[in-house]
C-alpha positions as CSV (number, residue, x, y, z in Angstrom):
1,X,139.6,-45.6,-170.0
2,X,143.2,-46.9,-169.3
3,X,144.8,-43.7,-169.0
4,X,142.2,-42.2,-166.8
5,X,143.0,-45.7,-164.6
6,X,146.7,-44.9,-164.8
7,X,146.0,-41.6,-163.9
8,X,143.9,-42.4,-160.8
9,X,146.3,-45.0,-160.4
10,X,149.5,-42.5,-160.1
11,X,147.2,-39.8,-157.6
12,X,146.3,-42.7,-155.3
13,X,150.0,-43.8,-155.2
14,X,151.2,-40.1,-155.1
15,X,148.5,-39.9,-151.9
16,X,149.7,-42.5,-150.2
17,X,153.7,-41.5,-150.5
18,X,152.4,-38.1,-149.2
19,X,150.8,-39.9,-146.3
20,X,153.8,-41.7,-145.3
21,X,156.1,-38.7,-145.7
22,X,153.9,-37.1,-143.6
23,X,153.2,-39.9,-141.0
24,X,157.3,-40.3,-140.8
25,X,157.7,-36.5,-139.9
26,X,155.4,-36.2,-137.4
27,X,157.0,-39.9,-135.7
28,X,160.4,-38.2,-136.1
29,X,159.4,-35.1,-134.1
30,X,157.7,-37.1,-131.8
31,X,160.5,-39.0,-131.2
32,X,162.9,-35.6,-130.7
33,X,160.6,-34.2,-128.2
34,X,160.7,-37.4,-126.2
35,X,164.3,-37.1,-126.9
36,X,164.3,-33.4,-125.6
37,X,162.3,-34.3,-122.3
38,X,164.1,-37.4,-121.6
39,X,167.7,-36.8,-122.4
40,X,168.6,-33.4,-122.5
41,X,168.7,-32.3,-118.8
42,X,172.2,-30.3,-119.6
43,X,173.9,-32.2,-116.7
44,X,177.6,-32.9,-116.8
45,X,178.6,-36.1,-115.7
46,X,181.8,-36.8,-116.7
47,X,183.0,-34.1,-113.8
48,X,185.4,-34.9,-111.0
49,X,183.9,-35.4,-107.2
50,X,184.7,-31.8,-105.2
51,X,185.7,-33.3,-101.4
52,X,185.1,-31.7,-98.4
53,X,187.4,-32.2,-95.5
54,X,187.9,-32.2,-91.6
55,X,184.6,-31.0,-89.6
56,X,182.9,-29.7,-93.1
57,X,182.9,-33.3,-94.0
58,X,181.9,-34.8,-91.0
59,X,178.7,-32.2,-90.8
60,X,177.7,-33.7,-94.6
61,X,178.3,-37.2,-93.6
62,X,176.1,-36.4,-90.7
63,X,173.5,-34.6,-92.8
64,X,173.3,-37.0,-95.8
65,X,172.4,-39.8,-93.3
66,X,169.7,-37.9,-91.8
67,X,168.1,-37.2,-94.9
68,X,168.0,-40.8,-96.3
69,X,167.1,-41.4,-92.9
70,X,164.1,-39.0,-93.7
71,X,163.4,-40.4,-97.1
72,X,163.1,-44.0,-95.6
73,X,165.7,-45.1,-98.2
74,X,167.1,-48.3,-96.7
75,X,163.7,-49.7,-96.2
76,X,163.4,-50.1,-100.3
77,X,166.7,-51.0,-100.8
78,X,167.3,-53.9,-98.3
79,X,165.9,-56.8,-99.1
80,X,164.6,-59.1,-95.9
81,X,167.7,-60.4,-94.7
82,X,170.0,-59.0,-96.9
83,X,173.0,-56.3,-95.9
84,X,171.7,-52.7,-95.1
85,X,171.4,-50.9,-98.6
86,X,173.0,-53.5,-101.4
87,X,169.0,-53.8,-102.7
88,X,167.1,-57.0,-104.0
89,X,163.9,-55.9,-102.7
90,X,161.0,-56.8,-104.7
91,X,158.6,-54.2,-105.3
92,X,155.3,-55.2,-106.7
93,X,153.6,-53.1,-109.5
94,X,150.6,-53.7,-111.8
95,X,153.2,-54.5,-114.3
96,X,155.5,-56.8,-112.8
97,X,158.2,-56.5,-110.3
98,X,160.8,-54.4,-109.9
99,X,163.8,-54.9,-107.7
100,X,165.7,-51.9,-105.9
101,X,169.4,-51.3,-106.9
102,X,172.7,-51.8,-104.9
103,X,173.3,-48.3,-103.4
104,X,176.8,-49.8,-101.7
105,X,179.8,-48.2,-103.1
106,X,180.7,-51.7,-104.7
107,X,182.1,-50.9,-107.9
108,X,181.1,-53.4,-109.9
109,X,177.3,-54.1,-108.2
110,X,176.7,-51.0,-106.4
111,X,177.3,-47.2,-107.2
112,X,181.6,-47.4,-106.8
113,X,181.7,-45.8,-110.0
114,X,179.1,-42.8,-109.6
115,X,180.0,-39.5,-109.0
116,X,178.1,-36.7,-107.7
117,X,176.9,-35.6,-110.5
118,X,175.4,-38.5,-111.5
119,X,174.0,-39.3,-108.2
120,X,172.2,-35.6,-108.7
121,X,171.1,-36.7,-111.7
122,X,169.5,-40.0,-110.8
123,X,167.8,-38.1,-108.2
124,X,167.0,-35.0,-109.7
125,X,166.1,-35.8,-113.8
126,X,165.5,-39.8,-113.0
127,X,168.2,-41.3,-115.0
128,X,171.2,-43.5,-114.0
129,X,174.9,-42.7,-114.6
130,X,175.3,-44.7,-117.4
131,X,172.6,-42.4,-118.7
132,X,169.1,-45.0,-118.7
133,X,165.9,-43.9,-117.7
134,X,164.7,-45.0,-114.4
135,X,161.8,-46.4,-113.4
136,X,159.5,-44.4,-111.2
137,X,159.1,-47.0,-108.5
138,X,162.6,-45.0,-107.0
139,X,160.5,-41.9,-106.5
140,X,162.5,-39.3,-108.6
141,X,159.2,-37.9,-109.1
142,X,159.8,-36.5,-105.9
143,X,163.6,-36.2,-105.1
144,X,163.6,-33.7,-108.3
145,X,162.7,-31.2,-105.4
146,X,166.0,-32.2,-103.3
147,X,168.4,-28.9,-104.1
148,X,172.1,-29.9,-105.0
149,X,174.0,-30.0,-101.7
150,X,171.6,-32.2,-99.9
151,X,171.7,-34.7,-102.9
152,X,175.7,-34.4,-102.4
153,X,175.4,-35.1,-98.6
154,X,173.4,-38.1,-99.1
155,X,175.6,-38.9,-102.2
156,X,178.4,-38.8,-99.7
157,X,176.5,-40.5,-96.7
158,X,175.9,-43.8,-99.2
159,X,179.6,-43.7,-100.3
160,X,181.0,-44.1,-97.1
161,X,178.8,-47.2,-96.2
162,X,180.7,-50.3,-96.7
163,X,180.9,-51.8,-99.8
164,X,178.6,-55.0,-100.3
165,X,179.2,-56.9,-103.8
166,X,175.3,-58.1,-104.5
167,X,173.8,-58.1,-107.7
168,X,170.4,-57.6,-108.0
169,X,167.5,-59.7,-109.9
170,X,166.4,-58.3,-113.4
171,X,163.1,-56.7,-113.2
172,X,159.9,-58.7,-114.2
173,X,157.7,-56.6,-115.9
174,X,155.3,-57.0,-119.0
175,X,156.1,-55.9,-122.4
176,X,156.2,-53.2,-123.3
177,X,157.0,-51.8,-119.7
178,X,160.1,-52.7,-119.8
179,X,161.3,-50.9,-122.4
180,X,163.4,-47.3,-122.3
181,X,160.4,-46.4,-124.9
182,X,157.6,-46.7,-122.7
183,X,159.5,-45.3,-119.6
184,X,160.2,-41.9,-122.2
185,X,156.2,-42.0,-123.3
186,X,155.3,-42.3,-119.4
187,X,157.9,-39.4,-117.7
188,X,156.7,-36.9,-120.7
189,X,153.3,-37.7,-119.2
190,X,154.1,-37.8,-115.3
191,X,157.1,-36.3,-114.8
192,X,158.8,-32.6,-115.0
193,X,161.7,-32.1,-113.1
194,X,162.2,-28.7,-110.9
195,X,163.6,-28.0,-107.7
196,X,161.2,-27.1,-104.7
197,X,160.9,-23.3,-104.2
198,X,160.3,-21.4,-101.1
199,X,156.8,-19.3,-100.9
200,X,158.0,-16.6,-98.6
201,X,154.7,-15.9,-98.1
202,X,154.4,-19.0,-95.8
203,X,157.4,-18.7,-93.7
204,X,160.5,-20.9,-93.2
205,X,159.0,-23.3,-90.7
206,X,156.1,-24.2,-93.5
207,X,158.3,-23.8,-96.4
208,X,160.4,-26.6,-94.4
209,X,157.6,-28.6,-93.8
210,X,156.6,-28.7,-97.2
211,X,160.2,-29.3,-98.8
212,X,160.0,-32.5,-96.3
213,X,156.9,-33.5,-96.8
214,X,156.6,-33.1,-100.6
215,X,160.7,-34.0,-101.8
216,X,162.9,-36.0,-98.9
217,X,159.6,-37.6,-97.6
218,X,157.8,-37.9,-100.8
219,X,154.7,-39.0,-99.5
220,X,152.4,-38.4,-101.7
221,X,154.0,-41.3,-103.6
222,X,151.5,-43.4,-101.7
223,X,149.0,-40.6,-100.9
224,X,147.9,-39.6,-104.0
225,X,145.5,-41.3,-106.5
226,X,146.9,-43.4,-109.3
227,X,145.7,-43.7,-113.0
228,X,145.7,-47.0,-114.7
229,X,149.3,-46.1,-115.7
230,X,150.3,-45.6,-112.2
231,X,150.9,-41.8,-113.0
232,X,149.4,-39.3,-110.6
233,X,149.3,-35.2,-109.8
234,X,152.2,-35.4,-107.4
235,X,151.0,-32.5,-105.2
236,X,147.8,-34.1,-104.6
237,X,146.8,-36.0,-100.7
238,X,143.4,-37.3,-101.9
239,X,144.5,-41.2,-101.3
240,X,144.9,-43.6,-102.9
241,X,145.2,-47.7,-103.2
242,X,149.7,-48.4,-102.8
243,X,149.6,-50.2,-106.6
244,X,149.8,-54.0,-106.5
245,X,150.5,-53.8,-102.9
246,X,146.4,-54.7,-101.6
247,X,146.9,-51.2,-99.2
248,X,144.5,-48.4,-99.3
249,X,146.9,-44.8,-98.2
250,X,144.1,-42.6,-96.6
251,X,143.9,-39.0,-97.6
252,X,145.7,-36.2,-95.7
253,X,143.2,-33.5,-96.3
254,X,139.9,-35.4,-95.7
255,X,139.0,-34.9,-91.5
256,X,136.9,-38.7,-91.9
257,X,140.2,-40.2,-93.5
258,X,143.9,-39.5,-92.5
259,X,143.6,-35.0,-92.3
260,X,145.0,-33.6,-89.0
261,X,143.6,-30.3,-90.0
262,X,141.8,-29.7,-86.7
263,X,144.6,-31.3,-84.8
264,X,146.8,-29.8,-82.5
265,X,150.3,-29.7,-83.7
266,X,152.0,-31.5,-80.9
267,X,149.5,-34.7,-81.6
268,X,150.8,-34.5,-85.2
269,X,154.1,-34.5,-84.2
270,X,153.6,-37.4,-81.5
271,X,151.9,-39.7,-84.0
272,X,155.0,-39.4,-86.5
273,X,157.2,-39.7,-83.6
274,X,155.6,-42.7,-82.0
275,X,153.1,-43.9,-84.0
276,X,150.2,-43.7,-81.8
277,X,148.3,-40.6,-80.9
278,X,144.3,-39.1,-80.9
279,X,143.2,-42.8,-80.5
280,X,145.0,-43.2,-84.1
281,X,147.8,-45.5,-84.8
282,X,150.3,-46.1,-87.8
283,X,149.8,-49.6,-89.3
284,X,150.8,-51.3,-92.5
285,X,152.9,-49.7,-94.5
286,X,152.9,-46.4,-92.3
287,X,154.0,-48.4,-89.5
288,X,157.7,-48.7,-91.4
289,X,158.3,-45.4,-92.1
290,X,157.1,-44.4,-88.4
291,X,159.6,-46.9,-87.3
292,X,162.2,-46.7,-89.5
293,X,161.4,-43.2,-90.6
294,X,160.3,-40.3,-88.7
295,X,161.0,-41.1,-85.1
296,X,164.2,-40.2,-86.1
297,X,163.9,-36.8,-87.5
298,X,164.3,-34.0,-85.5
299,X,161.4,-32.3,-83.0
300,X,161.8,-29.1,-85.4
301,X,161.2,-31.1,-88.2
302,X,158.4,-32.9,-87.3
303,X,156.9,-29.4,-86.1
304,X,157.7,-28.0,-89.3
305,X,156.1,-31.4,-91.0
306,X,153.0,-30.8,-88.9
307,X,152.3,-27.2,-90.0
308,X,152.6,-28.1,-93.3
309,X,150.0,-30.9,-93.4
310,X,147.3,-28.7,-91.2
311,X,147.9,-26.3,-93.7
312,X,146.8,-28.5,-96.3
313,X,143.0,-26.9,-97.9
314,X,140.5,-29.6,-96.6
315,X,138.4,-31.8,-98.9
316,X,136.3,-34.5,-97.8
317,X,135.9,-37.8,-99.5
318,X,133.6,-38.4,-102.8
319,X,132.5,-41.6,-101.1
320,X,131.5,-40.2,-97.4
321,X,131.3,-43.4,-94.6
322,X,128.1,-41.3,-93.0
323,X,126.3,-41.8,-95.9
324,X,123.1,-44.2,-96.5
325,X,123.4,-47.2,-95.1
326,X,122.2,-50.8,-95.4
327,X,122.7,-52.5,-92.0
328,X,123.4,-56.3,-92.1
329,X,120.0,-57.2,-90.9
330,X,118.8,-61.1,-88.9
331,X,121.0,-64.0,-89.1
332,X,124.1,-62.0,-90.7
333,X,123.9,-59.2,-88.1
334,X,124.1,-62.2,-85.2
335,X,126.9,-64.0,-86.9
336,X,128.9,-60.8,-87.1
337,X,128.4,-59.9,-83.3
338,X,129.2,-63.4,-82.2
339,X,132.1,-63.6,-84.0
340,X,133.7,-60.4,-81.9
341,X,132.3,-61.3,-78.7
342,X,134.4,-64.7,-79.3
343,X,137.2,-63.3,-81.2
344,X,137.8,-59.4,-80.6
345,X,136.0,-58.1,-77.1
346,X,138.9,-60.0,-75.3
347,X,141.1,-56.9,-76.5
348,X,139.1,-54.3,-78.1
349,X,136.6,-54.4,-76.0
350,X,132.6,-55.0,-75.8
351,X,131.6,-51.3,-76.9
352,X,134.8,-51.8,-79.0
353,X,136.5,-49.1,-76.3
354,X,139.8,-51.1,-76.5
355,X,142.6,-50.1,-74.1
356,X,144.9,-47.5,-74.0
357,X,148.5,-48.1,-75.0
358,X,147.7,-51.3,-76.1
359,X,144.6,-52.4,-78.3
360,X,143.3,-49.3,-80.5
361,X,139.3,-48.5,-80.3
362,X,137.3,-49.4,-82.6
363,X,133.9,-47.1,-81.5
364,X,134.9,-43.7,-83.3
365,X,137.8,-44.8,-85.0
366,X,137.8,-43.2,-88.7
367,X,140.1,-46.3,-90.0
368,X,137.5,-48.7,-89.3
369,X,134.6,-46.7,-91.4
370,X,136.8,-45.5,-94.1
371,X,135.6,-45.5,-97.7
372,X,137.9,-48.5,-98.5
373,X,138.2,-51.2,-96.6
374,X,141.2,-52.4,-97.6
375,X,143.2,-51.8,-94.8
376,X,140.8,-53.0,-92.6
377,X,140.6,-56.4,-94.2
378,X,144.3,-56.9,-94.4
379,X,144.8,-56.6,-90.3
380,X,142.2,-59.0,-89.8
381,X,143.5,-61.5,-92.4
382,X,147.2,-61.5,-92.2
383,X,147.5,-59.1,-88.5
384,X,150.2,-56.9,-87.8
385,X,151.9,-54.6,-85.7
386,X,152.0,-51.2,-85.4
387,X,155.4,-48.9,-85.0
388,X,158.2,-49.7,-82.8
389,X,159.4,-47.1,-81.6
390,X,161.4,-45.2,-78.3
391,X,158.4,-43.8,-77.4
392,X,156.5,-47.1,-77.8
393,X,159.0,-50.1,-77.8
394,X,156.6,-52.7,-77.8
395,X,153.3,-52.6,-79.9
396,X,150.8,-54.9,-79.4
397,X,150.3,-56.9,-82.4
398,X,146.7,-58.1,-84.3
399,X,146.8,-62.0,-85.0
400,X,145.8,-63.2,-88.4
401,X,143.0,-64.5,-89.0
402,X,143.6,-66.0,-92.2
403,X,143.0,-69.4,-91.4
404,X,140.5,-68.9,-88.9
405,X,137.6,-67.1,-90.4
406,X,135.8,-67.6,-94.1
407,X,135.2,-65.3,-96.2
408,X,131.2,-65.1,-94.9
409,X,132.6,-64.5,-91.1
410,X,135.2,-61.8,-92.1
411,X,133.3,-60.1,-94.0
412,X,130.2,-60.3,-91.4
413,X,132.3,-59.1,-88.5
414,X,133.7,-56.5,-90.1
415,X,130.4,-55.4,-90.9
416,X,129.4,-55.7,-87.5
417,X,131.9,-53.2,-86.0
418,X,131.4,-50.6,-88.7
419,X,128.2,-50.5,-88.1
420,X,128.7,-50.6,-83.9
421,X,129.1,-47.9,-81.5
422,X,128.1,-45.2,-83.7
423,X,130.2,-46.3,-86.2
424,X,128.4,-46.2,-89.7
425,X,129.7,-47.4,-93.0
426,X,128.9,-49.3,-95.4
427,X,129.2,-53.0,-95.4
428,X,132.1,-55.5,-96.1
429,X,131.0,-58.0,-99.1
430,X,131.9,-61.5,-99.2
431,X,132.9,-60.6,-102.5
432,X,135.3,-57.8,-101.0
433,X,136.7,-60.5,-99.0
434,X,137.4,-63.4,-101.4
435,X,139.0,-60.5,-103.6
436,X,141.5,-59.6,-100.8
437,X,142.5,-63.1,-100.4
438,X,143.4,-63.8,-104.1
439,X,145.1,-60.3,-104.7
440,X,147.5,-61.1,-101.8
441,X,147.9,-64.9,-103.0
442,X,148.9,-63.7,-106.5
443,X,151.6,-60.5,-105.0
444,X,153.0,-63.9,-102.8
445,X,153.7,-66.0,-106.0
């Protein structure tokens, strides 16, 4: 009996060595193909900086400014009140906050000490020069489509800024999010780098459009659907809610969200150029890059940016606003219609007509009966203004209403003018409401 315990004894120990031999090889090629994806992009860093001179210089100068011009770059790394490009935004994530980086040729607080080469890599294979991965909130899941020399133009562009000494805050995020581990786990999920290449089959003006529109403008950073890891298909334009940020981005291929499918190109072009056209307007978030972004870029480019999005194949939303449904019915419907005879006729009108070049309509507008209301609820509690812009100098802004209206009279107008006019959609809860007000309370602390 005791040697046949000894003996069981010895297979069950033998078993479990086994097992952990096992268990160890398989973490250790885990481990080498995170290695592999991560680390071992094959660039060469340690290079020196090849200089162009005379007009050839001037032209890339020229060039790399329009192109972070394009990519809206300042915007994320200038922090309200703080010099143009040294960073110290805070950017707001579901797990924690991030704070963009000093893209000033200071040398000790900025990017003095980069090269080329590393400034390629950053944008291309998302890691810094000193050779750490990079979080995705700097959207190298898109600049991997940049080719080399208009990464060495804006490269270039940046380095001829003046320097600004400013160090940054450390990031706040929640273990393990922080950690170079979990940043390895999440690009070998979400992330492949790869320059963008042409389809001939489309022509140059598309093949244009598309470089813009998916790489320098990367906009389906905020126009595609996120996972609960924040990851995404980066070629997708089927919307999605801007993470932590309380902002729904519309989808570009859906004709009752954000598509321009059936629009003529030139309206395309005028609403990136001024913010306001079709009885649509950029607000939010797309108000920035309008103003700070595209009104800048060229008419060819816009063109080209155009084609490129009517091109997109159209697919309408899962959740469609012409669906069933319930109208707020007796004392609710009354409250909501008195509210915007007192509050909102003055400037969007009675039939909610609103006035041109002013106050946007509200009868027929797709952003009041989208799927999500979201956007809608954050103009009406904190207002806003649309793009400022050469075409458009002077928006008329949308007071807030956060201290004017509870929860019940928000949430009962809005229900009142998507269900108005023609407009149908489904209703605004209180609960939506009381939501809105305690995501944007916790982003503000």
């Amino acid at each position: 009996m005791r040697q046949r315990g000894r003996t069981g004894s010895t297979a069950v120990k033998a078993l479990a060595i086994k097992t952990l031999l096992i268990s160890t090889a398989l973490v250790l090629v885990a481990m080498g193909w995170l290695w592999h994806v991560n680390y071992n992009d094959g660039i060469d860093v340690s290079g020196a900086v090849e200089k162009t001179h005379g007009s050839d210089q001037v032209a890339q100068l020229e060039r790399g400014a329009y192109l972070a011009r394009a990519g809206n770059c300042m915007a994320c790394h200038t922090t309200r009140g703080g010099a143009p490009w040294a960073g110290g935004r805070g950017i707001p994530t579901p797990f924690g906050t991030l704070y963009s980086s000093n893209l000033t040729p200071d040398p000790e607080t900025g990017i003095g000490q980069w090269n080329a080469a590393s400034f390629w890599r950053a944008l291309h294979n998302g890691r810094s020069a000193n050779g750490r991965l990079l979080y995705p909130a700097f959207p190298y899941t898109h600049t991997t489509q940049l080719v080399r020399s208009d990464s060495d133009a804006i490269y270039a562009y940046l380095k001829s800024l003046p320097a600004v000494r400013s160090s940054v805050p450390e990031h706040q995020l929640s273990w393990p999010y922080g950690t170079q581990a979990a940043l390895a786990v999440w690009r070998a999920l979400y992330f492949k780098p790869g320059s963008y290449i042409d389809e001939p089959q489309q022509g140059e003006q598309w093949n244009r459009g598309a470089y813009l529109v998916r790489g320098v403008a990367h906009c389906s950073a905020c126009h595609a659907p996120r996972d609960g890891l924040a990851g995404a298909d980066w070629q997708k334009f089927t919307g999605g809610l801007m993470p932590a940020q309380g902002w729904y981005a519309p989808s570009l291929i859906s004709s009752r969200e954000a598509g321009v499918g059936d629009w003529p190109v030139q309206d395309i072009v005028q609403l990136l150029r001024t913010g306001y056209a079709r009885n649509a307007s950029a607000s939010g978030p797309m108000a920035e890059v309008v103003s700070q972004s595209t009104q800048y870029l060229s008419a060819e480019d816009l063109t080209a940016m155009a084609v490129y999005l009517k091109s997109l194949p159209a697919q309408e939303s899962a959740s469609s606003p012409t669906a069933s449904v319930s109208r707020r019915a007796g004392n609710g419907a009354i409250a909501g219609q008195k509210i915007y005879e007192n509050r909102c006729a003055t400037c969007h009108g009675a039939e909610g007509e609103g006035l041109a070049g002013a106050y946007p309509p509200l009868a027929g507008n797709r952003a009041v009966t989208l799927p999500r209301t979201e956007n809608l609820m954050q103009m009406v509690l904190y207002g806003g203004f649309g793009a400022s812009t050469s075409g458009h100098p002077r928006p008329f802004g949308m007071p807030p209403f956060v201290l004017e209206l509870r929860d019940t009279e928000l949430a009962a107008v809005l229900s009142y003018i998507r269900n108005s006019w023609g407009n149908h959609a489904p209703e605004v809860s209180v609960l939506d409401v009381h939501t809105m007000r305690a995501e944007s309370r916790s982003t503000l602390d």
